[in-house]
LOVEX-641881 format. One line per 2 residues: number of its first residue (from 1); their letters; for each residue x, y, z of N, C-alpha, C, O. Coordinates in steps of 0.05 Angstrom, whole numbers. Example, Ala and Ser with C-alpha at 12.3 -4.5 7.8 and 13.67 -1.06 7.14 Angstrom:
BEGIN
1> AS> 264:-114:156:246:-90:156:264:-66:156:285:-66:169; 257:-45:142:273:-21:143:258:1:157:268:23:161
***
This chain:
BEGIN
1> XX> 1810:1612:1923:1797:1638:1921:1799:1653:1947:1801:1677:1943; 1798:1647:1970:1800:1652:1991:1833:1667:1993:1835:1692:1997
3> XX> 1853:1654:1990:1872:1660:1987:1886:1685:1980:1903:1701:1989; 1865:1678:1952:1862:1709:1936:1863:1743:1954:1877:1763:1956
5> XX> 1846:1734:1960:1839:1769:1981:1862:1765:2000:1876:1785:1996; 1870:1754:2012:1885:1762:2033:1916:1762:2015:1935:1769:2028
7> XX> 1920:1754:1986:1940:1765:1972:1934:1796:1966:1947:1816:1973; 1916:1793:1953:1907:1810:1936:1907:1850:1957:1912:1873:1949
9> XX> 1900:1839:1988:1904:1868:2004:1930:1870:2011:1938:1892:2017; 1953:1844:2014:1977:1852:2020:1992:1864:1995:2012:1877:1998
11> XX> 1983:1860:1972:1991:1882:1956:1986:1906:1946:2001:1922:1936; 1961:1906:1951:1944:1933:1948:1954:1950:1964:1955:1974:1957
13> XX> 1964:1938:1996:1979:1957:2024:1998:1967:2008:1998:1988:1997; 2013:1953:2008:2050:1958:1993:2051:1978:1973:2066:1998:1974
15> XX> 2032:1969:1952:2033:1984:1932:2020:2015:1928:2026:2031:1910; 1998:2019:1954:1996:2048:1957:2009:2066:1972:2010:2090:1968
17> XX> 2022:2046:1996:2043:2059:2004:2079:2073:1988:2098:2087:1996; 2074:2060:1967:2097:2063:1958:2102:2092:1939:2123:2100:1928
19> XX> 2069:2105:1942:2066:2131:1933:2063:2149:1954:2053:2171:1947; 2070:2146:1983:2071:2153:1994:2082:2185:2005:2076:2200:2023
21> XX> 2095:2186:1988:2114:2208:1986:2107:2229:1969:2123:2246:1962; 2069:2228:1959:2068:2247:1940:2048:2261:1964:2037:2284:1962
23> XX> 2045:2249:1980:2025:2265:2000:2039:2282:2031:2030:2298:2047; 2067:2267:2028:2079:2277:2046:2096:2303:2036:2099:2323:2051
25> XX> 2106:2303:2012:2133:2322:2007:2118:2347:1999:2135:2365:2002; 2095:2357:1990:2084:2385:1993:2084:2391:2020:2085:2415:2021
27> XX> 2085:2382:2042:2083:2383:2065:2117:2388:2086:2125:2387:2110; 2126:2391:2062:2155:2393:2083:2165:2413:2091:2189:2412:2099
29> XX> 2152:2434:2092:2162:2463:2101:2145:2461:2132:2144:2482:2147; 2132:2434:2142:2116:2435:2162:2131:2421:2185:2135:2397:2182
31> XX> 2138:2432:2207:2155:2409:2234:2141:2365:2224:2119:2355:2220; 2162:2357:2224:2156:2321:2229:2131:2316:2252:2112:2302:2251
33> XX> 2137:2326:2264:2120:2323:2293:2091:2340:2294:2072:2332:2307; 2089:2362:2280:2058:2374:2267:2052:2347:2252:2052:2333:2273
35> XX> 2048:2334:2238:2054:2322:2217:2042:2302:2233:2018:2299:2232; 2063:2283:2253:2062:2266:2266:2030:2269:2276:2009:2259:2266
37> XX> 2032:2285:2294:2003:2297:2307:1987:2289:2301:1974:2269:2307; 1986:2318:2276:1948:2314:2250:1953:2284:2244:1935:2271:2254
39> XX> 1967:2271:2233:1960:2241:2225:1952:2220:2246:1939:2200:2239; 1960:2224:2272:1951:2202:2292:1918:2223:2307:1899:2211:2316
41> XX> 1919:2248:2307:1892:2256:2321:1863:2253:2300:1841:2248:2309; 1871:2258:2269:1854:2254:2245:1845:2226:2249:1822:2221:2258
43> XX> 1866:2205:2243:1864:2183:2245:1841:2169:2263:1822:2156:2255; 1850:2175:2290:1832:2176:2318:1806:2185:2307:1786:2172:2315
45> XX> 1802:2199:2296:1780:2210:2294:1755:2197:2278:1731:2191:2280; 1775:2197:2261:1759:2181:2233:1757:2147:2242:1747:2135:2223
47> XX> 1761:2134:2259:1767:2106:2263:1755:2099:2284:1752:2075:2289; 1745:2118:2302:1730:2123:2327:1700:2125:2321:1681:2114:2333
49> XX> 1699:2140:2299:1670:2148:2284:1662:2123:2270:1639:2118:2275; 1675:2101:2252:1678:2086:2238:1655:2058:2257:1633:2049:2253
51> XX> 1680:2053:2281:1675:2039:2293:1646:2038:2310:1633:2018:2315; 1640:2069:2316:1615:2075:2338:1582:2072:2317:1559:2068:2324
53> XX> 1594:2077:2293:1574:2079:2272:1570:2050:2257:1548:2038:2254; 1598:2041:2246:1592:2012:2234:1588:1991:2245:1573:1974:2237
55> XX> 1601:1990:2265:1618:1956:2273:1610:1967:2311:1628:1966:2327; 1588:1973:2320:1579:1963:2349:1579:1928:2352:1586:1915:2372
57> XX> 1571:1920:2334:1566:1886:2344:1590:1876:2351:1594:1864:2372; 1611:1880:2329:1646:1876:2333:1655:1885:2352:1676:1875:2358
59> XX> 1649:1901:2366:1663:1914:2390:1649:1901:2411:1662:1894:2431; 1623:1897:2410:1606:1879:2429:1617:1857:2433:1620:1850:2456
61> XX> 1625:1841:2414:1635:1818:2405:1658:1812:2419:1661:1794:2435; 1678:1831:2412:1710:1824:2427:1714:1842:2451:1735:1842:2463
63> XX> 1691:1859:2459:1698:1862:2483:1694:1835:2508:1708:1828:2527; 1664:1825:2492:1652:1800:2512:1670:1776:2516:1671:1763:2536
65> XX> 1688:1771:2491:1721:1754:2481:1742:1763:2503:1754:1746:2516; 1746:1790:2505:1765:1803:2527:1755:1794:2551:1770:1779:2564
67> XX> 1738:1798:2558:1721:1788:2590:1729:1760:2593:1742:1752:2613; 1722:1744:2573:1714:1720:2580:1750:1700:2580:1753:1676:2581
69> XX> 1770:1722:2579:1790:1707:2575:1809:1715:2601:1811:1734:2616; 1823:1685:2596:1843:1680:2619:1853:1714:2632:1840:1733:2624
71> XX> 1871:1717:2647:1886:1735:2656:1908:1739:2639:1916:1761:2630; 1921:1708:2633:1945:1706:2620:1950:1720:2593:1968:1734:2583
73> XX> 1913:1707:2581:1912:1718:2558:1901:1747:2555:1903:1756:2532; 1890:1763:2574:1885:1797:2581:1918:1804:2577:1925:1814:2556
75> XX> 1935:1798:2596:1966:1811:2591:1968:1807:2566:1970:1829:2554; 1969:1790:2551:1975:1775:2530:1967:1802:2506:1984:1816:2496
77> XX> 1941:1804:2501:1928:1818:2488:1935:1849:2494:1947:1861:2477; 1928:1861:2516:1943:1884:2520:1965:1895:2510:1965:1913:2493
79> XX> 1998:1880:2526:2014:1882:2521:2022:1882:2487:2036:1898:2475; 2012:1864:2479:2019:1861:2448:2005:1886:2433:2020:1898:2418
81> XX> 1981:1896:2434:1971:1915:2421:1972:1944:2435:1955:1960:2426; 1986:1953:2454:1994:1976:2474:2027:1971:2465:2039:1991:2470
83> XX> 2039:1955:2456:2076:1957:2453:2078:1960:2421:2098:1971:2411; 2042:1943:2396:2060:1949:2374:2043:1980:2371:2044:1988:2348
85> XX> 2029:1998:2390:2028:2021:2386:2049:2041:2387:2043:2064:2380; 2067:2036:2393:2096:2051:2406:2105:2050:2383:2110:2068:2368
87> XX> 2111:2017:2378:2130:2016:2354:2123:2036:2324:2139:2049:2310; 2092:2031:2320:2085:2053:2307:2089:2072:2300:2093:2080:2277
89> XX> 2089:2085:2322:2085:2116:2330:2107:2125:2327:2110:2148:2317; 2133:2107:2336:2158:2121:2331:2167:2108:2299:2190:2113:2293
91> XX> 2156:2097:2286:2164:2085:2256:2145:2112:2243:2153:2125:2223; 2134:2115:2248:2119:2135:2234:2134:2165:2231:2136:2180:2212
93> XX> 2144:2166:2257:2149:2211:2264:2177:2192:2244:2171:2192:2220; 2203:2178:2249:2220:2180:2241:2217:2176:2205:2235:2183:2190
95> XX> 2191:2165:2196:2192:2163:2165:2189:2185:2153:2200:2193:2133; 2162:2199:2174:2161:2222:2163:2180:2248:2159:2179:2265:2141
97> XX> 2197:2247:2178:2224:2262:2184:2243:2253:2162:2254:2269:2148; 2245:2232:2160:2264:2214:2129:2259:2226:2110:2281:2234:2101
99> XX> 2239:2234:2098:2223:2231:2066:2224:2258:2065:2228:2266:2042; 2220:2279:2085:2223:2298:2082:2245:2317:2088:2240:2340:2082
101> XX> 2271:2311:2099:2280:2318:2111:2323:2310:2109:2344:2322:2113; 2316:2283:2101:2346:2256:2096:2336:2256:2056:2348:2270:2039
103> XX> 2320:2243:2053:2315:2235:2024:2295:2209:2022:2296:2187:2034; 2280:2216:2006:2260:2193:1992:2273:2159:1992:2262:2138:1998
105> XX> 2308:2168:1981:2316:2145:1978:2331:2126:2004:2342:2105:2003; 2326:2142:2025:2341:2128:2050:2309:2116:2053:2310:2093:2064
107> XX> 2285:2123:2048:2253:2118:2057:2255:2084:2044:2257:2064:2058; 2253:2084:2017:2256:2057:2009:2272:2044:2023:2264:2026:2039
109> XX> 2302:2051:2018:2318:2031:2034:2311:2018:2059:2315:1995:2065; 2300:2033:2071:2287:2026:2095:2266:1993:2102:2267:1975:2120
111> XX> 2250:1997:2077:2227:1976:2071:2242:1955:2053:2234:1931:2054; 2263:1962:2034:2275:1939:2021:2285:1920:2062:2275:1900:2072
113> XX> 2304:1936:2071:2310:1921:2088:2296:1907:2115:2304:1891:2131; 2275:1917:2113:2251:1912:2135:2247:1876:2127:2262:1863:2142
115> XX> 2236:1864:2113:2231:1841:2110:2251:1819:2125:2247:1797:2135; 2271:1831:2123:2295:1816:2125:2293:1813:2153:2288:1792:2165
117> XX> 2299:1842:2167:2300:1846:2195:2277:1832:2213:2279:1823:2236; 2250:1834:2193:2227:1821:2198:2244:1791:2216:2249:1782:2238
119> XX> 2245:1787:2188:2251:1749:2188:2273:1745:2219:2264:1732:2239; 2299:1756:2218:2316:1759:2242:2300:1762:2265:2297:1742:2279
121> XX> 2286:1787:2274:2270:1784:2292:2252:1758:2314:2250:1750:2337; 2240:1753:2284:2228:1732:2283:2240:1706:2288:2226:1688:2297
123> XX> 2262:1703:2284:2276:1668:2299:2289:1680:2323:2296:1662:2339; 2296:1703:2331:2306:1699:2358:2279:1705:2382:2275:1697:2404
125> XX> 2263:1723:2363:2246:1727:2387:2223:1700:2391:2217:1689:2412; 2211:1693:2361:2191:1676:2357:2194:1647:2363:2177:1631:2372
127> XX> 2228:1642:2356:2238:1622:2343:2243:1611:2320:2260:1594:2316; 2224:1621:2300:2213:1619:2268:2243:1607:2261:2261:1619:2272
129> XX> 2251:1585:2246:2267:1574:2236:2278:1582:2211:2262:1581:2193; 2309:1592:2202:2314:1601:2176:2324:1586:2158:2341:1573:2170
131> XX> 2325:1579:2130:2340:1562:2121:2367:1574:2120:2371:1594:2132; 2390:1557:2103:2426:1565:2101:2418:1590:2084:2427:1612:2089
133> XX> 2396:1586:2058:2397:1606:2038:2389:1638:2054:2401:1659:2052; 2369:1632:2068:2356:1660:2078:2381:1662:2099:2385:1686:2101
135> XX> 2397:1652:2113:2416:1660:2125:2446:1678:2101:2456:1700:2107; 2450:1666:2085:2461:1680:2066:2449:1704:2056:2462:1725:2055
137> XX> 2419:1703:2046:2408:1726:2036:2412:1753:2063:2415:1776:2055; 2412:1749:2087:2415:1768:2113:2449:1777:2104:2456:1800:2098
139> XX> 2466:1758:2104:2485:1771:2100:2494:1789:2077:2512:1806:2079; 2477:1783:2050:2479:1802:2030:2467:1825:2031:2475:1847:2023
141> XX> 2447:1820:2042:2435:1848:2050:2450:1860:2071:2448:1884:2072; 2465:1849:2087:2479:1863:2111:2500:1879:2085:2497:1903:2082
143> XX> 2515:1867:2071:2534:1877:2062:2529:1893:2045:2550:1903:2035; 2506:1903:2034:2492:1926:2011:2489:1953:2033:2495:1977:2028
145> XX> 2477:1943:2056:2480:1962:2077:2507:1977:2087:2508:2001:2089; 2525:1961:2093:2554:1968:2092:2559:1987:2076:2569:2009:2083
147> XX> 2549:1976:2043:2561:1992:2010:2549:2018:2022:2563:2038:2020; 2524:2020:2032:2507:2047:2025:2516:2067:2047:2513:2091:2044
149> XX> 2528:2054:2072:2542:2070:2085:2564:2082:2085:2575:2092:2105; 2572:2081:2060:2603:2095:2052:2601:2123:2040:2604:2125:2015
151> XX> 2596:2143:2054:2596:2169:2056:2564:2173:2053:2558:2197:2051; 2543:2156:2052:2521:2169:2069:2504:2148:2090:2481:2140:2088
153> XX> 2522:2144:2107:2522:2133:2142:2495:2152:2152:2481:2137:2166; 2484:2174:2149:2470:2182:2157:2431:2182:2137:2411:2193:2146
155> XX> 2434:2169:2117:2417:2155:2105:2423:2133:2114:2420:2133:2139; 2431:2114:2109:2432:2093:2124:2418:2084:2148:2399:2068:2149
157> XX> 2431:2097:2172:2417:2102:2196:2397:2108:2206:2388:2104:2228; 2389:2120:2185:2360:2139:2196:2332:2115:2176:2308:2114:2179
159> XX> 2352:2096:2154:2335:2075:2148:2337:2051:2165:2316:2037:2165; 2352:2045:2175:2349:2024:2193:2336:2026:2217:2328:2006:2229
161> XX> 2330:2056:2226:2316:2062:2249:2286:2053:2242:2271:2038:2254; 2284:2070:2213:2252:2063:2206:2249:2038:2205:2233:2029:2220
163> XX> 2265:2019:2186:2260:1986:2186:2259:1971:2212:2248:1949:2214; 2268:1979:2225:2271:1965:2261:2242:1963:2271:2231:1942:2279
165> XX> 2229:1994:2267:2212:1997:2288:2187:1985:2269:2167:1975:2281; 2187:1986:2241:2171:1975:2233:2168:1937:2233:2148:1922:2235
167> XX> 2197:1930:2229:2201:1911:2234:2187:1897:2259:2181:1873:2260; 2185:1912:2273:2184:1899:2313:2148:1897:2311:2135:1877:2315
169> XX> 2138:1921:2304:2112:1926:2298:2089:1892:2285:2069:1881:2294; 2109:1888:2260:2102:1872:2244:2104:1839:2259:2090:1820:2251
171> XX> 2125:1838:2280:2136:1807:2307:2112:1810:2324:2099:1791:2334; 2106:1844:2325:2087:1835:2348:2066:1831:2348:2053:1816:2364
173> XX> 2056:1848:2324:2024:1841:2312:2020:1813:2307:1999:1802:2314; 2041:1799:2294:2037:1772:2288:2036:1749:2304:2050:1729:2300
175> XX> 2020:1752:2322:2020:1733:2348:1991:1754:2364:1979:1748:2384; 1988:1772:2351:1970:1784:2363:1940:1788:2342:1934:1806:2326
177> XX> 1924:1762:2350:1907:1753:2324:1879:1739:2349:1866:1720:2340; 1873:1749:2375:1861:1748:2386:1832:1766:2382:1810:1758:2389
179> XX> 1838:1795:2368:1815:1811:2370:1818:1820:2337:1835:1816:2320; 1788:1838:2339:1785:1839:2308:1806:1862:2296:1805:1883:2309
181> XX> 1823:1860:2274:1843:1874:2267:1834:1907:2267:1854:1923:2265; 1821:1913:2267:1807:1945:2260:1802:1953:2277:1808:1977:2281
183> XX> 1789:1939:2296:1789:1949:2333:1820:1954:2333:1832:1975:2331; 1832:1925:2337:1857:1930:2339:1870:1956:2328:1878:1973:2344
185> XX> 1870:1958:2310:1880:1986:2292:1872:2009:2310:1891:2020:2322; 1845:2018:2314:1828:2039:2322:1844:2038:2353:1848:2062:2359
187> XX> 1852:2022:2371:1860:2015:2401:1884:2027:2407:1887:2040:2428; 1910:2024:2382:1928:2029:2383:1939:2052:2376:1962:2059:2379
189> XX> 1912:2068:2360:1918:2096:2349:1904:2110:2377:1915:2130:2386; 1887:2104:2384:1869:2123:2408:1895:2121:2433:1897:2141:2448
191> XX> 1915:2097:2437:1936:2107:2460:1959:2119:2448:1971:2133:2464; 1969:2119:2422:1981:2128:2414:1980:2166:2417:1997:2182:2424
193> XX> 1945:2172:2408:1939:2200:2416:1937:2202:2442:1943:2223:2454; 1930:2181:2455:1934:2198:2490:1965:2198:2497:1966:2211:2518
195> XX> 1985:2193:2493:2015:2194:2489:2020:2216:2478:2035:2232:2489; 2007:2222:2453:2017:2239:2442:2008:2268:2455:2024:2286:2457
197> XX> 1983:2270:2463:1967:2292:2469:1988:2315:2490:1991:2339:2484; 2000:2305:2510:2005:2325:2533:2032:2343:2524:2041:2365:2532
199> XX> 2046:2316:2496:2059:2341:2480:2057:2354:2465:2075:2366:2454; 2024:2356:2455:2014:2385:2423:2018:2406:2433:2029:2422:2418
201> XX> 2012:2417:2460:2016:2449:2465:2042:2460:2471:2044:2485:2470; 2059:2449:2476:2085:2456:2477:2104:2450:2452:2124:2465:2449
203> XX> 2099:2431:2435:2121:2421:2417:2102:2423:2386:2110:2413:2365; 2078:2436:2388:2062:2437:2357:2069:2466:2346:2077:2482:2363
205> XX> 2068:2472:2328:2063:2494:2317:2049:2516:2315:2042:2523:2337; 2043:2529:2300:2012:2545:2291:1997:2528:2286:2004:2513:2268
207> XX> 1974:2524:2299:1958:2513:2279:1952:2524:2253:1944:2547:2247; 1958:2500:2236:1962:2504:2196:1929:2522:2188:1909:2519:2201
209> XX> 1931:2534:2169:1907:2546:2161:1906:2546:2127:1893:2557:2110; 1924:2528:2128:1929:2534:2085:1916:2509:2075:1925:2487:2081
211> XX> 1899:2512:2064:1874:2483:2049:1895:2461:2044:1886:2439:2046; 1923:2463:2039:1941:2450:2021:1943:2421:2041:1936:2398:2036
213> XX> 1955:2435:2067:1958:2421:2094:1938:2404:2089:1941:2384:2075; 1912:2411:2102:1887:2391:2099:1881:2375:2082:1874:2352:2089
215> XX> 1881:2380:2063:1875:2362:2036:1900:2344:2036:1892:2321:2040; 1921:2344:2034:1947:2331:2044:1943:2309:2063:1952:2286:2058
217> XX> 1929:2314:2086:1921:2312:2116:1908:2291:2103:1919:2268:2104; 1882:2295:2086:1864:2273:2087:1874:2249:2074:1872:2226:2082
219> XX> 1889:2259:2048:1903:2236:2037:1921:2221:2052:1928:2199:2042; 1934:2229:2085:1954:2218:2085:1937:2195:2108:1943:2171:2111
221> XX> 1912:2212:2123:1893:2196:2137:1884:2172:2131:1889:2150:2140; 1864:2182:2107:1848:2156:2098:1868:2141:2078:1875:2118:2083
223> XX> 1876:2151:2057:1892:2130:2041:1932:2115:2047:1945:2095:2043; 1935:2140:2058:1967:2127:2069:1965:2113:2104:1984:2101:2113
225> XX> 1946:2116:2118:1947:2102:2140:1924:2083:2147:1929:2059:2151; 1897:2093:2150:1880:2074:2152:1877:2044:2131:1886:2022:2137
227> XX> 1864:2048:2109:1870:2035:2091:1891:2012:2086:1886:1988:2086; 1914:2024:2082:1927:1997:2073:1942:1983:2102:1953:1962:2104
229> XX> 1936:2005:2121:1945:1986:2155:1927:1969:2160:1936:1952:2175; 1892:1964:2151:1876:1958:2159:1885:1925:2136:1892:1902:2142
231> XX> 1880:1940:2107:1895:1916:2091:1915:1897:2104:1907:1875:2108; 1944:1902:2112:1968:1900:2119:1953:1868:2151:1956:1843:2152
233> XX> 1945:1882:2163:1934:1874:2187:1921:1846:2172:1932:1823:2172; 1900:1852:2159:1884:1837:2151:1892:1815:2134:1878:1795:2134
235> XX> 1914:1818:2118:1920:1804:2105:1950:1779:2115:1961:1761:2102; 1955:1792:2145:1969:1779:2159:1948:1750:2174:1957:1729:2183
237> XX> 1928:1756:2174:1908:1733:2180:1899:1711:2162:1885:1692:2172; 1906:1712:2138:1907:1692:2120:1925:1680:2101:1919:1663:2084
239> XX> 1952:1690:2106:1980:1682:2092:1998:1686:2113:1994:1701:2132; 2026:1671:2107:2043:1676:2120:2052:1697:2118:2043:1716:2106
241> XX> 2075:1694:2134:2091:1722:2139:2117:1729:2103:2119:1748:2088; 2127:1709:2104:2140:1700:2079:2125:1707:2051:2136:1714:2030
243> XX> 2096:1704:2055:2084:1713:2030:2080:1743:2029:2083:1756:2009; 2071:1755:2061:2067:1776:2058:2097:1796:2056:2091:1819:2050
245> XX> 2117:1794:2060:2146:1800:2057:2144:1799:2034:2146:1822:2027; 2140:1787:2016:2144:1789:1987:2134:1810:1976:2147:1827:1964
247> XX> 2107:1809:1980:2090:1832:1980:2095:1865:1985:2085:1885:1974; 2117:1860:2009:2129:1892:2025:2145:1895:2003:2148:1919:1998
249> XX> 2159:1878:1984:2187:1893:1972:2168:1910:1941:2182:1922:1924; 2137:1910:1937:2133:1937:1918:2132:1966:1932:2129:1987:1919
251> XX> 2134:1966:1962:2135:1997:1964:2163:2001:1963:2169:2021:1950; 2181:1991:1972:2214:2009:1963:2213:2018:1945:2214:2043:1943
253> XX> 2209:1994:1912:2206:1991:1895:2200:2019:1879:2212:2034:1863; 2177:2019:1892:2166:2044:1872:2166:2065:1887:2153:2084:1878
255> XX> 2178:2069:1913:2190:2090:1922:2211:2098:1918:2214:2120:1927; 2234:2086:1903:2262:2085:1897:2250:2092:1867:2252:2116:1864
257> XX> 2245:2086:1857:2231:2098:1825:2226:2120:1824:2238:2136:1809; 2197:2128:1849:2190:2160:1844:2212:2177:1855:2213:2200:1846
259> XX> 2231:2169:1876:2254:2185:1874:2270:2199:1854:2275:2223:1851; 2279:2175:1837:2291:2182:1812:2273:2189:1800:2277:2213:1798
261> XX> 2247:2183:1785:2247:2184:1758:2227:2221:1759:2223:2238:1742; 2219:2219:1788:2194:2244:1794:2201:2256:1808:2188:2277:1809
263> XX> 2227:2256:1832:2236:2284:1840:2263:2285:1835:2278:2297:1850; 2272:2273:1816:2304:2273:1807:2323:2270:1832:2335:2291:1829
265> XX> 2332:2260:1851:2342:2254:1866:2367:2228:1849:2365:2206:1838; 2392:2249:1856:2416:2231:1845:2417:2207:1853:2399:2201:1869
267> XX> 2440:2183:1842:2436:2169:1848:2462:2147:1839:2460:2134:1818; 2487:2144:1858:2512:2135:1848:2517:2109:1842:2505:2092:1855
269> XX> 2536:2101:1823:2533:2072:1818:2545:2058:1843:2546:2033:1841; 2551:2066:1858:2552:2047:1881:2526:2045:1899:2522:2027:1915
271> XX> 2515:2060:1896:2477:2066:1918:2464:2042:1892:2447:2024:1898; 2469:2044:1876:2455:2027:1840:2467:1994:1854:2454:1973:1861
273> XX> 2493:1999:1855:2508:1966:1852:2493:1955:1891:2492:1932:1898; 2485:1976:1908:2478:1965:1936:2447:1957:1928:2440:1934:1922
275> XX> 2434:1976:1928:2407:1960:1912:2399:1937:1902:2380:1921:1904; 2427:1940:1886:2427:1903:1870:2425:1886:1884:2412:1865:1880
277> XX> 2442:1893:1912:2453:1862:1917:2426:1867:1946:2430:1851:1964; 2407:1882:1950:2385:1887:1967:2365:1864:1941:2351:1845:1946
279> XX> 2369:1871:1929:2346:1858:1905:2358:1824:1904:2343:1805:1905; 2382:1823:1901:2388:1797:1896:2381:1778:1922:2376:1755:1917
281> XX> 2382:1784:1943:2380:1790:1976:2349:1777:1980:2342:1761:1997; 2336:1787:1961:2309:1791:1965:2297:1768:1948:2274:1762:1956
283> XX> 2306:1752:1927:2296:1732:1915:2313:1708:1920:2305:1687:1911; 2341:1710:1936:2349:1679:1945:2335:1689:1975:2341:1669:1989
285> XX> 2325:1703:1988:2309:1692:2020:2286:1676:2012:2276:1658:2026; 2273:1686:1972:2241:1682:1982:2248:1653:1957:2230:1646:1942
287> XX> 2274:1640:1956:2272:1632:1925:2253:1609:1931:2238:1602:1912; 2252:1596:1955:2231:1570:1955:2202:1573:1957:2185:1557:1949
289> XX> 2199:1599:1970:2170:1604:1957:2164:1613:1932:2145:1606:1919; 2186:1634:1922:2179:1643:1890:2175:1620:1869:2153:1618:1858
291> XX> 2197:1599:1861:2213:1580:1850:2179:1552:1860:2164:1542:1843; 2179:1549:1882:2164:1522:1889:2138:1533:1879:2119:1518:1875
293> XX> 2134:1558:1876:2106:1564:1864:2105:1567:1839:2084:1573:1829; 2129:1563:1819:2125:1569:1791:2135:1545:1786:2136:1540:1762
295> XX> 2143:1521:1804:2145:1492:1795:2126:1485:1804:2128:1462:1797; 2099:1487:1821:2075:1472:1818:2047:1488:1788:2025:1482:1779
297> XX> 2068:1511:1783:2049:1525:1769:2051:1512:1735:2034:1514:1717; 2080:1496:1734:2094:1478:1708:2076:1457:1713:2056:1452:1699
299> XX> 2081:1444:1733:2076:1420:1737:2044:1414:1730:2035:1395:1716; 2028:1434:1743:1995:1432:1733:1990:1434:1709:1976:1417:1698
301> XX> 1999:1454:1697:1998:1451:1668:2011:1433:1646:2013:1436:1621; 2019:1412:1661:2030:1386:1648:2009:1370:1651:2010:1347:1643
***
C-alpha cells in the first residue's frame, strides 16, 4: 500500500503533463521567454506563500538538518539543487518554444526519448549498471532518432535539447534526497527567478492585459508546474528510477495523440514507423520489470 502512492503520483505527474499543450498553445502569439517569466515569477509566488503559511515546521526542520551537516554534505546539497535549477529553467523556455513554435510532435518525442537518455546518463555519471537488453533498447531508440531526422533534423534537435536538460535534471535530483522535496522545489524556483529577474526589463514584453494570458498563467502555474513537479519529486522517493521511467512514457503518449487527433498535425509513415521502434525501445529497456511483474502476478494467483 505504501508503494501505491508513490506509483500512483508518478503517474498522475506524467499523465497531466501530457495535456500540457492545451494551456500553452492559446498562448502562442506570446514571446517563449514572456512565458518563461510569468511561469517561474507566478510559481515563486505561489510556493513562497505555500511554504510561509503551511509548512514553517518543515523549513524549521531542514534548515536545523542544513546547519547540522558536514561541509561536504552543504556543497553536496547546494550544488545539486542550485545545478538541477538551471537544468530546469533551460528545459522549460526550450519546451515552451517547441510546442509553440517547432510542433507538439517534436514536444513528445522529446519525453519518449528522455527515459532512455535518463538511464545513459545515469551509468556514466552514477555508474547505475545496464543490462545487454537496455543496451540494445538505446540503440533502437538511437536509430528511430536517426529515422525522424530525415528531413525534419530540426524537430529532432530541438527534442533532444528538451530531453537532455530534462534528462540531467532528473541524474541530479536523484541523489539529491537530503531535504524536503517542496522546499526543494520552492529553492530552485526562487534562484531560478533571481537569474531570471535582471533579464524581464530588457528582453519581456508589454506587460499582457488580456484575461486569456492569466487564466492560461494559472493553469500552467498550479496544474502544469507545481503539482505534478511536486508529485514527480515525490514519487522519486519511494520507487526506483526504472519504475518511474515507465511512468514518463504516458506524457509523449498522449501528447503525440493530442497532436494528431486535436490539432491535426500531419503525420508521415516514416515519423509512424520511428515511433514504433521508440515504443518497441521502450518495452525491451523495461521488459524485466514489466514481464517479472506479470510473472509474479501469474504465479500468485496459482
Amino acid at each position: 500500500m505504501r508503494l501505491n502512492k508513490y506509483y500512483s503520483a508518478a503517474f498522475l505527474a506524467f499523465f497531466i503533463w501530457g495535456f500540457f499543450s492545451f494551456a500553452l498553445k492559446p498562448l502562442h502569439n506570446y514571446p517563449s521567454l514572456d512565458i518563461l517569466f510569468y511561469r517561474v515569477f507566478f510559481s515563486v509566488i505561489t510556493m513562497v506563500l505555500i511554504n510561509l503559511i503551511f509548512r514553517k515546521n518543515v523549513i524549521r526542520k531542514d534548515w536545523n538538518h542544513f546547519k547540522n551537516s558536514s561541509s561536504k554534505q552543504k556543497r553536496s546539497i547546494v550544488s545539486l539543487t542550485l545545478g538541477g535549477a538551471i537544468f530546469l529553467i533551460l528545459n522549460w523556455f526550450v519546451f515552451i518554444y517547441v510546442v509553440n513554435h517547432i510542433s507538439v510532435k517534436a514536444a513528445s518525442l522529446a519525453y519518449l526519448v528522455c527515459p532512455i537518455l535518463t538511464t545513459v546518463f545515469a551509468y556514466f555519471i552514477l555508474k547505475e549498471q545496464l543490462t545487454k537488453w537496455q543496451w540494445v533498447a538505446v540503440m533502437i531508440s538511437f536509430t528511430s532518432c536517426i529515422l525522424l531526422s530525415f528531413n525534419y533534423f530540426r524537430d529532432i534537435f530541438y527534442s533532444l535539447i528538451v530531453a537532455t536538460t530534462y534528462a540531467s535534471y532528473l541524474v541530479s535530483q536523484r541523489k539529491n534526497s537530503e531535504m524536503d522535496k517542496f522546499l526543494v522545489l520552492t529553492i530552485q524556483l526562487v534562484f531560478t527567478a533571481v537569474v531570471l529577474l535582471p533579464f524581464y526589463p530588457k528582453y519581456s514584453g508589454p506587460i499582457p492585459t488580456e484575461p486569456l494570458f492569466y487564466g492560461c498563467m494559472f493553469f500552467v502555474v498550479v496544474f502544469f508546474t507545481i503539482i505534478p513537479l511536486f508529485l514527480n519529486l515525490y514519487a522519486l522517493k519511494g520507487i526506483n528510477s526504472s519504475a518511474v521511467g515507465i511512468m514518463l512514457y504516458i506524457n509523449p503518449i498522449i501528447t503525440f495523440l493530442v497532436a494528431i487527433f486535436y490539432y491535426d498535425e500531419q503525420v508521415t509513415s516514416l515519423q509512424l514507423f520511428a515511433y514504433s521502434l521508440i515504443l518497441v525501445s521502450i518495452v525491451v529497456f523495461n521488459e524485466r520489470a514489466l514481464f517479472s511483474k506479470r510473472k509474479n502476478a501469474l504465479s500468485s494467483k496459482m
